[in-house]
C-alpha positions in Angstrom: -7.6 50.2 30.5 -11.6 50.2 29.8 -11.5 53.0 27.6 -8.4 51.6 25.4 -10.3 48.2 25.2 -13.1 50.6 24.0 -11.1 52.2 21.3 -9.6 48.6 20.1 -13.1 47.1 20.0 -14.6 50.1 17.7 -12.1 49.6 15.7 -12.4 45.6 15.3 -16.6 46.6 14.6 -15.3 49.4 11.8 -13.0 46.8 10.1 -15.7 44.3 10.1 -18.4 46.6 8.8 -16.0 47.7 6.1 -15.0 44.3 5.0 -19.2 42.9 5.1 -19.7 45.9 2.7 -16.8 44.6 0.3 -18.2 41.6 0.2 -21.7 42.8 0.1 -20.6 45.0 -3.3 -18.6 42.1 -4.7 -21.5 39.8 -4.3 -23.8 41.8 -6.4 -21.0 43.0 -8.9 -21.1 39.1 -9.2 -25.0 38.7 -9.7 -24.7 41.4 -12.3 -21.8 39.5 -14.5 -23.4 36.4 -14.0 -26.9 37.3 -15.2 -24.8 39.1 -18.3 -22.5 36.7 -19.5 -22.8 33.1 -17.8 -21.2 31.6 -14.7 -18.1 30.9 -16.2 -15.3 33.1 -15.5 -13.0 31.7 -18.4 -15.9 32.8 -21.0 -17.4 35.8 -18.8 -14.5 39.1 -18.5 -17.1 40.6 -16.7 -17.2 37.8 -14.1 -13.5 37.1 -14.3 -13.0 40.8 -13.0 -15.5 40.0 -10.2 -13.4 37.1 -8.8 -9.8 38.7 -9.3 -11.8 42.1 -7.0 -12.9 39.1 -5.0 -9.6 38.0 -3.9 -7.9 41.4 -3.5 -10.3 42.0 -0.8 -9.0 38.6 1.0 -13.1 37.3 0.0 -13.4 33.5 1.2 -12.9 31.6 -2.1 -16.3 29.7 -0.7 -18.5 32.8 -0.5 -17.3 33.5 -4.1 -18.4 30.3 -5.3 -22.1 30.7 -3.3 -22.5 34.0 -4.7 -21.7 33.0 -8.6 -24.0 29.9 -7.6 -27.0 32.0 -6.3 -26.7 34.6 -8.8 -27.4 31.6 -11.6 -30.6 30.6 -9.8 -33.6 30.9 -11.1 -34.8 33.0 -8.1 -31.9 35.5 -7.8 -32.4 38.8 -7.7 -31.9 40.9 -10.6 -29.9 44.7 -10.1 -30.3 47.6 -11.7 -27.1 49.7 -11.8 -28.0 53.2 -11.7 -25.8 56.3 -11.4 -27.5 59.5 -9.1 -25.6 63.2 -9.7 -25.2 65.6 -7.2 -23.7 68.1 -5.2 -22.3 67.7 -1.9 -21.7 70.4 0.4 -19.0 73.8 -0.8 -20.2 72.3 -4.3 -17.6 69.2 -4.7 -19.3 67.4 -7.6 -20.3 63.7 -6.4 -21.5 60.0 -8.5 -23.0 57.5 -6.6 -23.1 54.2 -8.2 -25.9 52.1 -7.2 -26.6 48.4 -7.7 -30.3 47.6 -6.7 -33.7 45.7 -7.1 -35.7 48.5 -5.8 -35.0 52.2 -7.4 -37.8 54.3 -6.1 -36.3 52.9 -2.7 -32.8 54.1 -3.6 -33.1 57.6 -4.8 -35.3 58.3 -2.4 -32.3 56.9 0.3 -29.7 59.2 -1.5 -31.6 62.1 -2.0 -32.3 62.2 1.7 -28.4 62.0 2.5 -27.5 64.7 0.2 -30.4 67.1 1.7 -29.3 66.3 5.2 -26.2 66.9 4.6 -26.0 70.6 3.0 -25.8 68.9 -0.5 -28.6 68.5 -3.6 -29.4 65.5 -5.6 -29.2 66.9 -9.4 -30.2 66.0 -13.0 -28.8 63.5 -15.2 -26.1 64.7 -17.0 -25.1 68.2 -14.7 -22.1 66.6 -12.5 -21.0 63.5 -15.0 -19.3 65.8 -17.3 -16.7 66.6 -15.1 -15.6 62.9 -14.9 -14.2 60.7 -17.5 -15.5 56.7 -17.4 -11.9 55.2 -17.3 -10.9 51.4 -16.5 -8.5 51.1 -13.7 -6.1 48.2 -13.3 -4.2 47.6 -9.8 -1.2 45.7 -9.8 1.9 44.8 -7.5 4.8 46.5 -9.3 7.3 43.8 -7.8 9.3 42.4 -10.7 7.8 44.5 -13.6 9.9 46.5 -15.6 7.4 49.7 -16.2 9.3 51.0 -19.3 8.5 47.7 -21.3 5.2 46.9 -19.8 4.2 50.9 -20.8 5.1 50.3 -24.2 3.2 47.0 -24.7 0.0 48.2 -23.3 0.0 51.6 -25.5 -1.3 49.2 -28.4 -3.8 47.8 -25.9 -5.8 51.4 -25.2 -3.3 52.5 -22.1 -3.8 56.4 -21.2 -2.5 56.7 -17.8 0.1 54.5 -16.1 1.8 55.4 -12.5 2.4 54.7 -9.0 0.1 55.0 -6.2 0.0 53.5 -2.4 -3.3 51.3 -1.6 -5.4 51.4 1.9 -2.5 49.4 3.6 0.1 51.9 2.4 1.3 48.9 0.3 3.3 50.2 -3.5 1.0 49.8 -6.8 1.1 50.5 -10.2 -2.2 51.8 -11.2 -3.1 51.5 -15.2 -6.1 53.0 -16.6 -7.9 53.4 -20.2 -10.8 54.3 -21.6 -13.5 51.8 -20.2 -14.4 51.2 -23.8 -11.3 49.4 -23.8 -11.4 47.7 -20.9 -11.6 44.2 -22.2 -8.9 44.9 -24.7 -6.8 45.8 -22.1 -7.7 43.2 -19.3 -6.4 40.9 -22.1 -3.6 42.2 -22.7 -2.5 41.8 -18.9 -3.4 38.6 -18.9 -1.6 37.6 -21.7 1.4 38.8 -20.0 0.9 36.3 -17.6 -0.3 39.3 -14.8 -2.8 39.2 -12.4 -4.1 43.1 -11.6 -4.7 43.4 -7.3 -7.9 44.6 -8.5 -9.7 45.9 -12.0 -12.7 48.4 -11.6 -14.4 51.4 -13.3 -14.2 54.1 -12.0 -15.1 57.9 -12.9 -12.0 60.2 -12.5 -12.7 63.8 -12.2 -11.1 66.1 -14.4 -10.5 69.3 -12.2 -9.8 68.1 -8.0 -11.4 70.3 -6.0 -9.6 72.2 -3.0 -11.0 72.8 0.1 -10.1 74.0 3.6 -9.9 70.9 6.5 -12.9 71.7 8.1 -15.0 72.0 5.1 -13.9 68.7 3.2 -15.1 67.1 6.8 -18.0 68.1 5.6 -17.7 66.4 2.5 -16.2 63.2 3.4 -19.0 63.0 6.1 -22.0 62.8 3.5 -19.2 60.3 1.2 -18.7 58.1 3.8 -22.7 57.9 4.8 -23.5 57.6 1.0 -21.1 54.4 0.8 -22.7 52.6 4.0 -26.1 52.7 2.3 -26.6 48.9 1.0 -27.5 50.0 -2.1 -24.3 52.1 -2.9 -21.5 50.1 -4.9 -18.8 53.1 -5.6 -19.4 57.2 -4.7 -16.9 59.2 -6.5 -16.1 63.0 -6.2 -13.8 65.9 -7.2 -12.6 66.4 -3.4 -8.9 66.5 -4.2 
């Protein structure tokens, strides 16, 4: 009985930490929009993403409103969004997109989770070309008809457009584009009277890499360490 009341209580701790990190990333994708465009989602995209990710992740309406509230102090902290290339171990190609006020402090954070974990921090430039910067839309596919909503969007910069399961094994339709057309896209949702589970960018590898089990451990090990850091907002990688 002690150890399954053990088991159920790591659990609880693992779903809280994950869910103080969503909110964590949220809150500076947030201070980012906000110092870019305003604090008002109806004239800030940006923002407008920010709060519709917000609520996907089930994030108290209340801490939304504090976070869009500090970020338009005069005192916030400003972020740097920086992107760090590298290697992780049996040479799956990994991004690590960082949000942060302190960059020396960062790199130097990464690079030592790479290193200890049989992987190399490398130069601009030598793992992004195997990823393509796409937007990514989310949506519940319940009462869309996929035929006609394909067709509308292909004026609106859609490239991709399928089905995928999310973290609750729940049904989604997944959308992406080039993120230069991001905006024109978000639009064109909206003006369909669709609200996307969540909109993001995100860096899709071109060529998956396969691996054995016990070597893409390995791999998920380092990405899962890289994504506690508090600096990390997004690590993406060609692990298929």
């Amino acid at each position: 009985m002690g150890r399954i009341f053990e088991v159920r209580k790591h659990a609880m701790f693992a779903r809280w930490n994950r869910m103080a990190k969503q909110f964590h990333r949220i809150a500076k994708d947030i201070n980012i929009a906000v110092k870019s465009g305003g604090s008002d989602p109806n004239s800030n995209p940006a923002l407008r993403r920010c709060v519709q990710n917000a609520r996907a992740i089930n994030m108290p309406k209340d801490k939304v409103e504090a976070a869009i509230k500090r970020a338009s102090g005069k005192d916030a902290a400003s972020f740097t969004v920086v992107i760090y290339e590298g290697y992780g171990p049996h040479g799956v190609a990994i991004l690590v997109e960082a949000a942060t006020d302190n960059p020396t402090r960062t790199v130097a954070s990464v690079r030592h989770l790479f290193a200890k974990h049989g992987g190399n921090l490398a130069t601009s430039g030598s793992v992004a070309f195997q990823f393509k910067e796409m937007g990514v839309f989310r949506l519940s596919p319940e009462g869309i008809d996929q035929d006609d909503l394909e067709l509308y969007l292909i004026d609106h910069g859609l490239e991709e457009m399928g089905e995928s399961t999310g973290e609750k094994g729940e049904p989604q339709l997944v959308i992406r584009c080039a993120f230069k057309d991001f905006g024109t896209l978000q639009k064109a949702l909206e003006d369909r009277g669709l609200a996307p589970l969540s909109a993001e960018r995100e860096f899709v590898c071109a060529t998956p890499t396969e691996l054995p089990e016990d070597q893409a451990k390995d791999v998920l090990e380092l990405i899962d360490l890289l994504e506690q850091d508090d600096d990390v907002q997004k690590v993406f990688h060609t692990l298929a």
